[in-house]
C-alpha positions as CSV (number, residue, x, y, z in Angstrom):
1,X,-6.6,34.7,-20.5
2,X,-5.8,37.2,-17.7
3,X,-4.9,34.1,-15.3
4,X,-2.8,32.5,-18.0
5,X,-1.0,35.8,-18.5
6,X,-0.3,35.8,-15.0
7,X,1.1,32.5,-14.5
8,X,3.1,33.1,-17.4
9,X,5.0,36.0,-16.6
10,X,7.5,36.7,-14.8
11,X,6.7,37.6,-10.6
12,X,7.0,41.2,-10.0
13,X,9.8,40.7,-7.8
14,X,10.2,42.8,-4.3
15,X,13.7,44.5,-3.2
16,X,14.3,41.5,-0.8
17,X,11.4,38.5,-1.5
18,X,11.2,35.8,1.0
19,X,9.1,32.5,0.2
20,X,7.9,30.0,1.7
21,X,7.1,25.9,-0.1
22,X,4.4,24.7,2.3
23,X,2.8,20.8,1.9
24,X,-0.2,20.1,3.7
25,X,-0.9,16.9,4.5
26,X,-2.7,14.4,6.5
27,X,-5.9,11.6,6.4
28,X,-9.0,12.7,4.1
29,X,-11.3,15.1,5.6
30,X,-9.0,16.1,7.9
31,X,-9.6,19.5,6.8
32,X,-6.9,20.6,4.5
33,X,-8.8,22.5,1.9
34,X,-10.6,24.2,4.6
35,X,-7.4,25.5,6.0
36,X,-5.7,26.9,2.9
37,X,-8.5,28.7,1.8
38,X,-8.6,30.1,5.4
39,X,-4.8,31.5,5.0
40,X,-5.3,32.5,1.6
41,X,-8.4,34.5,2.5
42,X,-10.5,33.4,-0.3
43,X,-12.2,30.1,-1.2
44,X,-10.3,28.4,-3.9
45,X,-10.2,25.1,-3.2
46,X,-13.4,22.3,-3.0
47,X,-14.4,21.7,0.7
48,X,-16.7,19.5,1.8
49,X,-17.5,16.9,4.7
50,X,-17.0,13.8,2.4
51,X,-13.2,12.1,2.2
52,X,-11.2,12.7,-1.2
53,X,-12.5,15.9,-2.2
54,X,-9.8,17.2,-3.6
55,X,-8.9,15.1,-6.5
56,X,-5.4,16.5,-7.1
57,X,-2.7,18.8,-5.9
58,X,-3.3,22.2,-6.4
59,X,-1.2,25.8,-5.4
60,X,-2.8,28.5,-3.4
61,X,-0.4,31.7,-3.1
62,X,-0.4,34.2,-0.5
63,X,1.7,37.4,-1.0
64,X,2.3,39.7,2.1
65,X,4.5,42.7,1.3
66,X,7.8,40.7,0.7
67,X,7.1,37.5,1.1
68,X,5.2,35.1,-0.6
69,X,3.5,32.0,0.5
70,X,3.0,29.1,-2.0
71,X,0.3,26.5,0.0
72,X,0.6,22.9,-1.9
73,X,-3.0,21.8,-1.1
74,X,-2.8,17.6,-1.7
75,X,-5.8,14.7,-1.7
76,X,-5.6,12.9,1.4
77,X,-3.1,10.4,2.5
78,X,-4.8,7.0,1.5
79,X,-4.1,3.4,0.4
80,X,-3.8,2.0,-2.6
81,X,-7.4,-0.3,-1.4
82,X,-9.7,2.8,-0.5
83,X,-8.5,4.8,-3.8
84,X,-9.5,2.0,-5.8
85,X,-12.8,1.9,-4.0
86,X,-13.3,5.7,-4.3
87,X,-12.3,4.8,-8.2
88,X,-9.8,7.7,-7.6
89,X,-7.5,8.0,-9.9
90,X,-3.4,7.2,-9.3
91,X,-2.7,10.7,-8.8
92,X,-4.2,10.6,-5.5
93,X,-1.7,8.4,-4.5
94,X,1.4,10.3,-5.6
95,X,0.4,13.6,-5.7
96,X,0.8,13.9,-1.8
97,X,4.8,12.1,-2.1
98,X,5.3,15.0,-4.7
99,X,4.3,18.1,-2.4
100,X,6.6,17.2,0.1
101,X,9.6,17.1,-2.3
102,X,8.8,20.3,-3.5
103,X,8.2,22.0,-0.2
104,X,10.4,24.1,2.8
105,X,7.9,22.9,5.4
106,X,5.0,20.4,6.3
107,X,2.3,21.1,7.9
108,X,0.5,18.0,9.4
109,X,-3.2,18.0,9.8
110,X,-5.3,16.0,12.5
111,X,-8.8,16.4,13.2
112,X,-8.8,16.2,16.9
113,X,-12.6,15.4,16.9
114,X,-12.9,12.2,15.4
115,X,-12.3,10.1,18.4
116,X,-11.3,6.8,16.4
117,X,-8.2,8.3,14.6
118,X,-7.3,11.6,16.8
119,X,-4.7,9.5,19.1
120,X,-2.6,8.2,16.4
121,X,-1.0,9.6,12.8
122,X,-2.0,7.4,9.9
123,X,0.6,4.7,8.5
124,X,0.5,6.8,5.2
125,X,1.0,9.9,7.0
126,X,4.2,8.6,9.5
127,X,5.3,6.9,6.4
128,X,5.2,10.1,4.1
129,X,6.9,12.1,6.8
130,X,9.9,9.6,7.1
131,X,11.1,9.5,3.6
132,X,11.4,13.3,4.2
133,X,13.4,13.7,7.8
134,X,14.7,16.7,6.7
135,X,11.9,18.5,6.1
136,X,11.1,20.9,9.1
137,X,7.2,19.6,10.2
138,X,4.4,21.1,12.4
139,X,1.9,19.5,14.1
140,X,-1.7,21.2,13.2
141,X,-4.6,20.2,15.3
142,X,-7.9,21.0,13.8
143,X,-11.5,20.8,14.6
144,X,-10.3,21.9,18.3
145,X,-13.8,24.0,19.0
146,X,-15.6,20.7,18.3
147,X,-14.2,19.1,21.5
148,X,-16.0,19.1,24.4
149,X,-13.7,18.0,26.4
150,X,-10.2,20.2,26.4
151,X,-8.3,18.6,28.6
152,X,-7.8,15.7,26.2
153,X,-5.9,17.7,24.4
154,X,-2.7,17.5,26.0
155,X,-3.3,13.4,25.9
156,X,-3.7,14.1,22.4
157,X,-0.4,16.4,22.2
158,X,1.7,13.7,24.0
159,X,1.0,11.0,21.5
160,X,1.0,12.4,18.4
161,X,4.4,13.8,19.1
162,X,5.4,10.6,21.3
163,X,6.5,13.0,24.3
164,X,9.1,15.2,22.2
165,X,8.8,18.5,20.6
166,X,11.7,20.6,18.6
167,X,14.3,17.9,19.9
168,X,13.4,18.4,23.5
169,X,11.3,15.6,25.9
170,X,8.0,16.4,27.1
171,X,6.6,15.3,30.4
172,X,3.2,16.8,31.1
173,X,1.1,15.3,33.9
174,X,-2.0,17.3,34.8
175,X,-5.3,17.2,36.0
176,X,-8.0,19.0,35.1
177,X,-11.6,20.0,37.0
178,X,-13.8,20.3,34.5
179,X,-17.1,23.1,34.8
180,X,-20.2,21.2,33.4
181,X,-22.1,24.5,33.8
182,X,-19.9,26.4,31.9
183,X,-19.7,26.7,27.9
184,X,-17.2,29.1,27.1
185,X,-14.3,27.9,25.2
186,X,-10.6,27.7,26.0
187,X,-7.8,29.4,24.3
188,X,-7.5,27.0,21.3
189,X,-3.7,27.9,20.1
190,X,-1.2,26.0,22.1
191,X,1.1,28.8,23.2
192,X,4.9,28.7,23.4
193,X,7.0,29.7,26.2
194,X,9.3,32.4,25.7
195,X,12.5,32.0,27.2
196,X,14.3,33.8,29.7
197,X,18.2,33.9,29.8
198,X,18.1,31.0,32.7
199,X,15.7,29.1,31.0
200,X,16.4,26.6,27.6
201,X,13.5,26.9,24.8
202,X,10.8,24.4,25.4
203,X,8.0,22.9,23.4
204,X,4.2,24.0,23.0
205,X,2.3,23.7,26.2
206,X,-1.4,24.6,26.6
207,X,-2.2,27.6,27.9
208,X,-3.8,26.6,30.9
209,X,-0.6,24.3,32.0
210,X,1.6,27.0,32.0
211,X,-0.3,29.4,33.6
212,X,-1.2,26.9,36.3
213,X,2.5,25.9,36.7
214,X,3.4,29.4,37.0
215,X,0.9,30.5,39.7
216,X,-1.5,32.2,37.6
217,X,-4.8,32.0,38.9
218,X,-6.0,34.0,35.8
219,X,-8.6,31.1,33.6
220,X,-9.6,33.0,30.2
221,X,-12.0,30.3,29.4
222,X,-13.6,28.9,32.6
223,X,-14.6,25.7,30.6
224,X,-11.7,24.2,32.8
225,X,-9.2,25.0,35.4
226,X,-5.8,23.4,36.3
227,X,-5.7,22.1,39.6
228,X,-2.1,20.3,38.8
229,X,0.3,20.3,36.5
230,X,3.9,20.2,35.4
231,X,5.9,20.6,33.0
232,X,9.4,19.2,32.5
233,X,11.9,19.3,29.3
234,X,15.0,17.7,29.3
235,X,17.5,17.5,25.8
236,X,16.1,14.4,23.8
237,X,18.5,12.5,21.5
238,X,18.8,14.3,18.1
239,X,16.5,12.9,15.3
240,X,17.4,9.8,13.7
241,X,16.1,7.7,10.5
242,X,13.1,6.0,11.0
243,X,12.7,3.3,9.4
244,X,9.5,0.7,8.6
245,X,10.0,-1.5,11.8
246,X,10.2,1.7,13.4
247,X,7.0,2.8,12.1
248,X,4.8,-0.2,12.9
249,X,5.4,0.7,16.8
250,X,5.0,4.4,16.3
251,X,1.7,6.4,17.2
252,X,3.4,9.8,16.5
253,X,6.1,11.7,15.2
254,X,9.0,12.5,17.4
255,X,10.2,15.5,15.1
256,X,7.8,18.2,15.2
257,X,9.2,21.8,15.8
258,X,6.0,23.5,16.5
259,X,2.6,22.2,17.9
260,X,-0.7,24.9,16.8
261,X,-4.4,24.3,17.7
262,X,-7.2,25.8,15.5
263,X,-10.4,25.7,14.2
264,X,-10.1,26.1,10.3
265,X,-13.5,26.2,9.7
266,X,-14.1,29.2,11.7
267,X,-10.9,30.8,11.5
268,X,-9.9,30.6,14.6
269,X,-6.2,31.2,15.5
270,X,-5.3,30.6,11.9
271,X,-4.1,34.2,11.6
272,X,-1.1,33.0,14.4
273,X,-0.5,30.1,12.3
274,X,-0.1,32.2,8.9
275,X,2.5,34.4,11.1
276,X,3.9,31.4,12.0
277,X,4.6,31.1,8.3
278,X,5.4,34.4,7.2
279,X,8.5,34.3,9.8
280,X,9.6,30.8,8.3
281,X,10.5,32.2,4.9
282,X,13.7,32.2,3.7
283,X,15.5,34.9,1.1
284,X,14.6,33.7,-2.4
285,X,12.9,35.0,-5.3
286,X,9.1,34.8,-6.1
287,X,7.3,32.0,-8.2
288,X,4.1,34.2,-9.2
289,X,2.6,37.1,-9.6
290,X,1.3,39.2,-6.5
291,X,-1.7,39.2,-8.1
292,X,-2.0,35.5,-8.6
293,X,-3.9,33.5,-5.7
294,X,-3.6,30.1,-6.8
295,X,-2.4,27.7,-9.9
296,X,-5.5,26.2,-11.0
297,X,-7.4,27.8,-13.9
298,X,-11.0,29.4,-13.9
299,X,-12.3,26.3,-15.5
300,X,-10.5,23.7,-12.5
301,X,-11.6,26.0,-10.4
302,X,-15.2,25.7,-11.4
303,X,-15.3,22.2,-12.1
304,X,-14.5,21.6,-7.9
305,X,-17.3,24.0,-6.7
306,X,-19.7,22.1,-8.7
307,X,-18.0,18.6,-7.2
308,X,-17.7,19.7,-4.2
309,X,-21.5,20.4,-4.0
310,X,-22.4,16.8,-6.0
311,X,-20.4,15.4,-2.7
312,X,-22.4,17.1,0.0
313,X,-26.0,16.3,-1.5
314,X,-25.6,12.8,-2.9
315,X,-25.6,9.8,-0.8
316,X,-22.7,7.1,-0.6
317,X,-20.2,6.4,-3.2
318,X,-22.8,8.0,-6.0
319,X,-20.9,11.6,-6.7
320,X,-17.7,9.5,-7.1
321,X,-19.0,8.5,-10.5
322,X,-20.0,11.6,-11.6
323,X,-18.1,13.2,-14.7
324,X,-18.3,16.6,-15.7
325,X,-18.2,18.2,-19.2
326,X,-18.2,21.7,-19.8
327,X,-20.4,22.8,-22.7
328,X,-20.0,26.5,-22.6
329,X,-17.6,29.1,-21.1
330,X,-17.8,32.6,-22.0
331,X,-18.9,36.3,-21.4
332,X,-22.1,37.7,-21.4
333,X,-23.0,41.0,-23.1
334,X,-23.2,42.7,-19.3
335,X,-19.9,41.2,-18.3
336,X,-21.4,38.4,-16.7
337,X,-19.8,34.8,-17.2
338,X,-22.0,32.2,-18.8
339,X,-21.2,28.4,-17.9
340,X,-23.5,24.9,-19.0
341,X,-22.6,21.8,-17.5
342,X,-23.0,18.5,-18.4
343,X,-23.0,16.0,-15.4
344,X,-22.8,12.1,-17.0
345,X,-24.0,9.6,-14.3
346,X,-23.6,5.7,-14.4
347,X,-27.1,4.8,-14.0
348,X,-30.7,6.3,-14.3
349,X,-31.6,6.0,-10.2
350,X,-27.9,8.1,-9.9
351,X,-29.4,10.5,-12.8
352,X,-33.3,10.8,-10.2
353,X,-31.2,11.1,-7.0
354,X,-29.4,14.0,-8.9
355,X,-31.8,16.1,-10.5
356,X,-34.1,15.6,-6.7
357,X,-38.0,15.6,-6.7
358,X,-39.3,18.4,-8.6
359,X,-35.6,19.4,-9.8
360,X,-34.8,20.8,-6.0
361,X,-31.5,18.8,-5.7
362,X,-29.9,20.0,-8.9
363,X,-31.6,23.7,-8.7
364,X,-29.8,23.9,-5.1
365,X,-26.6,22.7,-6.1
366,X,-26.3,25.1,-9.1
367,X,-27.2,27.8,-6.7
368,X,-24.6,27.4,-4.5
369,X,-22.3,26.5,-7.1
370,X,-22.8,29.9,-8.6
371,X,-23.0,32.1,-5.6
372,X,-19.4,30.2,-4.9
373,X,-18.2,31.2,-8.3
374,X,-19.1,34.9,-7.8
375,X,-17.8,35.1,-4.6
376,X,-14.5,33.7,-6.4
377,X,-14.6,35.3,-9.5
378,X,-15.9,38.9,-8.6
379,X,-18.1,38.8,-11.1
380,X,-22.0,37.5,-11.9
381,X,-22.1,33.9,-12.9
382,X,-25.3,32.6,-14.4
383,X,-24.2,28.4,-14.1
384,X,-27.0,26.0,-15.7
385,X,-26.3,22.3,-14.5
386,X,-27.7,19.1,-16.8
387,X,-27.6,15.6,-16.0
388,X,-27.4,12.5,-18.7
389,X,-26.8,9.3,-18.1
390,X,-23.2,8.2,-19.4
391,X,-23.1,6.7,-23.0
């Protein structure tokens, strides 16, 4: 009731409110979720390390001072073949195409440690970003402390934005030593240069390039040190129409303005890409309540935590079929929220593979499932899961 109140009323407008519409997309499990919850500083949204678990678009909303952030988390960008195989329902496919109409800026994210997929954006996701060239994009590399090897990143930077950044060419040739006996980690945000009054505004560069280029001899990681490098800009032609010829030859996207590396999981440098954010806002009144931190209700909100548990401890395509049905919702005598589940599975072997030998599967998942809720709900949650077989 207090969260529909919320939603319903009208924002407790600022003097001078700034917001912010941002859509973030990209290929499932390219860590999405994991980011917004990150910026919004609680855990809101289902995470976990199997594609398509978030099922639908949902808002996250972070308010700082005057200026409010609304975070359009979105399934992954996927074809109409895998939804149908991941029985996902059509939403999936259009929820994403709906974000970016709504929003001010897109974030686009990449997980830079799957090797197979880091080199080039997705057809869905070039595609997506295409019928919307007029939407200011940033490039969002994630999963950066998983790489061993750093200096692939700036391979990784010059294809994904096919050698141009905020309108500007990018030449980068540089080779790296690399310290095998070493295991500290380099800087992981790519760092813009600040320009002087002689010098024209140029694109993200790793740290290490520009220090190298300038003569530092300063390495704050000593995982890896430039041995040569340069960096040129020149003016690129302004940003045209692509269109789907273009596409089929395209590996990146030309029309990035900004370039950030992070580890979402761990936080890391996501507090310089919510700043990022915060500047980007533009004059315009709230859409929520400070007080709100995301558009879901308690009950959606509950139903992912279980899910997103289900995904993580059952093999394969078996939590796909899972359906949930809440049985009871409501308030203890102490305060303390009461919730029974009802998970319906296909088939009896999905139903034995759920409830785990001795009950250990199902006892684990509505553990962690209710610390979860707590931790979201700042209250005690006493959650009792069932399992039936469906019909």
């Amino acid at each position: 009731e207090e969260q529909d109140c919320l939603l319903q009323n009208q924002p407790d407008q600022p003097q001078n409110p700034k917001v912010l519409r941002i859509a973030i997309i990209g290929a499932p499990n390219a860590g999405k979720s994991t980011l917004a919850n990150q910026l919004l500083g609680r855990k809101v949204f289902p995470v976990s390390r199997k594609v398509h678990t978030t099922r639908c678009k949902a808002w996250g909303v972070v308010t700082d001072e005057d200026t409010q952030l609304i975070i359009l988390d979105t399934p992954g960008l996927t074809s109409p073949f895998k939804a149908k195989r991941h029985k996902l329902d059509e939403a999936m496919l259009t929820d994403p195409w709906d974000s970016m109409k709504q929003a001010d800026l897109v974030l686009v994210l990449v997980d830079v440690s799957d090797h197979w997929t880091r080199n080039c954006l997705s057809k869905e996701v070039l595609k997506c970003l295409s019928e919307f060239p007029k939407i200011p994009s940033v490039l969002v590399l994630n999963k950066v402390d998983l790489l061993k090897k750093k200096f692939i990143l700036l391979e990784v930077v010059t294809e994904l934005t096919e050698g141009i950044v905020n309108g500007r060419k990018l030449e980068a040739t540089s080779a790296f030593e690399h310290n095998s006996n070493s295991s500290a980690k380099p800087p992981l945000q790519i760092t813009q240069v600040s320009p002087s009054e002689n010098r024209a505004h140029e694109p993200y560069c790793l740290q290490e390039t520009r220090q190298a280029q300038e003569g530092c001899s300063s390495d704050n990681s000593g995982d890896m040190r430039a041995s040569k490098s340069s960096l040129v800009t020149e003016a690129a032609q302004g940003p045209k129409r692509y269109g789907p010829r273009d596409l089929k030859n395209m590996k990146g996207w030309p029309c990035f303005q900004e370039i950030f590396m992070l580890a979402a999981l761990h936080g890391e440098e996501v507090d310089t890409l919510k700043r990022y954010l915060l500047m980007q806002a533009k004059p315009g009144p709230w859409e929520f309540h400070s007080e709100v931190l995301t558009s879901q209700s308690p009950q959606e909100i509950c139903d992912n935590i279980i899910r997103e548990k289900i995904l993580e401890y059952l093999p394969l395509e078996v939590p796909y079929g899972v359906t949930q049905v809440t049985e009871m919702w409501e308030e203890g005598p102490s305060g303390e929220l009461l919730i029974v589940q009802n998970l319906l599975v296909p088939r009896k072997s999905h139903m034995m593979m759920l409830i785990g030998r001795g009950g250990k599967v199902i006892s684990r998942i509505a553990q962690e499932a209710g610390q979860d809720l707590m931790n979201v709900f700042l209250c005690d949650v006493r959650l009792k899961l069932k399992v039936d077989v469906k019909g």
